[in-house]
N, C-alpha and C positions, 0 to 999 in steps of 0.2 A: 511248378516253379513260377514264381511273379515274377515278372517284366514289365519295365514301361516300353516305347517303340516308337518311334517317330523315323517317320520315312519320307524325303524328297526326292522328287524328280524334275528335273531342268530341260525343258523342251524348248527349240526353235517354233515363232510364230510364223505360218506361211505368209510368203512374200513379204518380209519384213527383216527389220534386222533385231527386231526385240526378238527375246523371251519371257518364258513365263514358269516361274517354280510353282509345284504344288506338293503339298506337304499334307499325309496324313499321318497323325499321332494322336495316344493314348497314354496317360501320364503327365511327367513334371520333366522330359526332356524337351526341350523349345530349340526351334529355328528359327534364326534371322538370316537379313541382308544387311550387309555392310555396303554402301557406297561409299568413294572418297568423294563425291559431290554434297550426297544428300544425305548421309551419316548412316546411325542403324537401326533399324526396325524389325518388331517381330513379327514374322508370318503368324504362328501358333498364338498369337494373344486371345485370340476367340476361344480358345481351351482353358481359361481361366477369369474370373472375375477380379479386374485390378480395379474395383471400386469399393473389393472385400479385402477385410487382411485376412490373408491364406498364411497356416499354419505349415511350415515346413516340413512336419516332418509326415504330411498328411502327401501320397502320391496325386492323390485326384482320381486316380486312375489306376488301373494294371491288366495287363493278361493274364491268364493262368487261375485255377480254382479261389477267385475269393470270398463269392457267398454260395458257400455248395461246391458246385461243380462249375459255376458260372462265373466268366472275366466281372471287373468292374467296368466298366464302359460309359460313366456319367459324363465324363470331361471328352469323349474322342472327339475328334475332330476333324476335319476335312478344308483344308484352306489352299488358297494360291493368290498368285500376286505377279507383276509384269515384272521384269528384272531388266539390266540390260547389259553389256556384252560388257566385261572387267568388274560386273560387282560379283559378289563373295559370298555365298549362299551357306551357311552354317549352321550346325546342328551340335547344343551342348545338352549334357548329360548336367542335372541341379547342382552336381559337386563344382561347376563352372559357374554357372548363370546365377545360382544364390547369392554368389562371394561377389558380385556386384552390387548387389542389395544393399542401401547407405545403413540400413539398418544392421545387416550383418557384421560389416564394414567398421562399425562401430563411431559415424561419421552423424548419424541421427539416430531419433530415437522416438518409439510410442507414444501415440497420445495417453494420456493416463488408465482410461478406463480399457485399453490393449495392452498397458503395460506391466499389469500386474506380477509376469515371471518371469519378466527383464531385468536383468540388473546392466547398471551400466557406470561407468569414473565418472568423478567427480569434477574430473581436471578437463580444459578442455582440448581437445585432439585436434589436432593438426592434421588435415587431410595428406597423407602418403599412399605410396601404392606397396611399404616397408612395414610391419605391424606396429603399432605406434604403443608407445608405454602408457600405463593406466594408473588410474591412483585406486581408492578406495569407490566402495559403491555403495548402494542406499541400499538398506534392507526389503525384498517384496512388498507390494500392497502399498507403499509409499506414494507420494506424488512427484516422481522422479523425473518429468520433463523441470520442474522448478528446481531441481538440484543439480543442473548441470547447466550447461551454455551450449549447447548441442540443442539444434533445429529439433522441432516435433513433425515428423511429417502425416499424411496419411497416404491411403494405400496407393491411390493412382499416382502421386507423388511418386512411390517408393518404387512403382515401373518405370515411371517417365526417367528418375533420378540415375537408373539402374543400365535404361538404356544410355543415357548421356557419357553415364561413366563408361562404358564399352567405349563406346563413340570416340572420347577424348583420349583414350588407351589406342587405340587402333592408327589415331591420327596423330598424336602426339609421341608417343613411347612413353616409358616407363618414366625415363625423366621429365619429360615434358617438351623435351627438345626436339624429337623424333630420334629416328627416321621414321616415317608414316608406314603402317601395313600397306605391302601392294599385292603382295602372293598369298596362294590356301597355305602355304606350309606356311610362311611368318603368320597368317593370323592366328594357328596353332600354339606355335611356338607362347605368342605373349599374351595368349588367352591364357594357357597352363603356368606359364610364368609367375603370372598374378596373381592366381589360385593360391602357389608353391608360397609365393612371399607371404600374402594376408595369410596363412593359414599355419606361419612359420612358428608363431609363439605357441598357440593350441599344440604342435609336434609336439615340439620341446617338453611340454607341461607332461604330455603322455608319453613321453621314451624316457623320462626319468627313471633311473633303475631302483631309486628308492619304490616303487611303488608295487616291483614284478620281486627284487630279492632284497635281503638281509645278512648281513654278516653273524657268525656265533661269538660267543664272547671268549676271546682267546684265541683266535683264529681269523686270517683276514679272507679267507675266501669266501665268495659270497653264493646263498645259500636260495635256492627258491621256494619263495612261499606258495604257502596253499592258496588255490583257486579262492573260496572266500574270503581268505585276506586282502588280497588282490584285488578282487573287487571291492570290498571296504573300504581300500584305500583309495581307488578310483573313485568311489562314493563321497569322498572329502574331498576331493579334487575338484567338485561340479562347481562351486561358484566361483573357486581359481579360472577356471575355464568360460566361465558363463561372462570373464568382465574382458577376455581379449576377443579381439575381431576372428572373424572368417568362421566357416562350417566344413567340417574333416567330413567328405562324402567320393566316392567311386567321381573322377573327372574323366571325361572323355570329349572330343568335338571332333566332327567331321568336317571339312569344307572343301568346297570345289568354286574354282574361280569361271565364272560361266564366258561361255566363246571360244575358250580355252582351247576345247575342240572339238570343232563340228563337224566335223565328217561324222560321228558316231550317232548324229540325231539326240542324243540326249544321253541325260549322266544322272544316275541313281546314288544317292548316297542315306545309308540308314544308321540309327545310332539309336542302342539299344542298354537299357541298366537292369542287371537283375543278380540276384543273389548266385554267391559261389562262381560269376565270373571268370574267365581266366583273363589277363590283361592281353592286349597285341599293339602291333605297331604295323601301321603299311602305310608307305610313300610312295608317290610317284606324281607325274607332272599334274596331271589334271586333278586327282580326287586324294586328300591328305586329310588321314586319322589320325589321332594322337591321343592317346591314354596315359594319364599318371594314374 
């Protein structure tokens, strides 16, 4: 079975009152620090080229047999970084971190010669953290940053833009107004939140029951189609889907608010994505996971 893995741990510095997290992972799961000082950063950025546009749906990485018998291991990593006693050491699963992405977001868009199987409205959007309504979009292959009013960014842009918008989520709230993140379980909470919202219109598109049944003619109950129908119709669906925001992927994030408690010497927290899953939940004061 494939897995990505990404694992921190939060140790006290002797004689000191810092810490220091250190994060090893493999994959497209990333850890940050959030402070309410000094915003959010990623530990795991050295696992990835943000001077490249990285293809989503490409892991980077995985455990488990993927050439032969052999993990993938190009992207692992090994990183740490000082923290200090109240910030908020987190670890999300891509169904999280992408939907930050101004690009995913549907808030900016490719430069041309990356845009080729982008489609995106013509109209211009309104930054929400609500799925915002689209108009029409340009056909492939087009020059489609000149057909809209939406920023062109590039890639280290589309980090920088990605971590901001956490940042302004965390300290601000959804409205904008606050209340500001102070705990692991609220930074949970409105990580998944946000996920749920941007990625509200894409549900909708795919729990249509137009797509899974059918009515017979003279008859109103409804009838399910065959597996290739199905997918057919899902098939028609892709550039309905390709022009609203967000990425429908497994979310999960761990975080632990560090200092939280020391007596224990340090707090492991790990967060893992791989196929066939089961989901969980576990709270408690110091270390809070949360899966949708």
């Amino acid at each position: 079975m494939l897995t990505t893995l990404t694992t921190a741990i939060v140790l006290p510095l002797a004689d000191s009152d810092r810490f220091v997290a250190c994060v090893c992972n493999v994959g497209d799961s990333l850890s940050y620090v959030y402070s309410a000082e000094h915003g959010v950063r990623e530990i795991t950025k050295g696992s990835h080229d943000i001077h490249c546009m990285r293809d989503m749906r490409d892991a980077l990485g995985a455990l488990g047999p993927v050439d032969g018998q052999n993990p993938e291991l190009n992207n692992l990593t090994c990183s740490m970084t000082e923290v200090e006693s109240g910030d908020i050491v987190f670890i999300t699963s891509d169904g999280v971190s992408d939907n930050f992405d101004p690009v995913v977001g549907k808030f900016a868009v490719l430069p041309p010669s990356d845009n080729l199987n982008l489609k995106v409205p013509s109209s211009t959007v309104k930054m929400s953290y609500a799925a915002p309504n689209h108009g029409s979009s340009k056909s492939p292959g087009g020059d489609l940053s000149s057909s809209t009013s939406l920023p062109t960014v590039q890639a280290y842009q589309r980090h920088e833009l990605s971590l901001l918008r956490m940042d302004d989520l965390l300290k601000n709230g959804v409205s904008g107004d606050g209340p500001p993140c102070r705990d692991a379980k609220t930074l949970c909470e409105m990580l998944l939140d946000f996920a749920t919202r941007l990625t509200a219109a894409k549900r909708h598109i795919l729990e249509d029951p137009d797509l899974y049944y059918t009515t017979v003619e003279g008859s109103t109950e409804l009838t399910e189609l065959s597996r290739a129908e199905q997918r057919s119709r899902r098939r028609k669906m892709c550039e309905k889907l390709a022009m609203v925001p967000g990425k429908l992927d497994h979310a999960s994030v761990v975080a632990y608010q560090v200092g939280v408690n020391r007596n224990n010497g340090g707090s492991v927290a790990v967060s893992s994505e791989n196929v066939g899953s089961d989901d969980d939940e576990d709270d408690n004061n110091d270390l809070v996971e949360t899966v949708l």
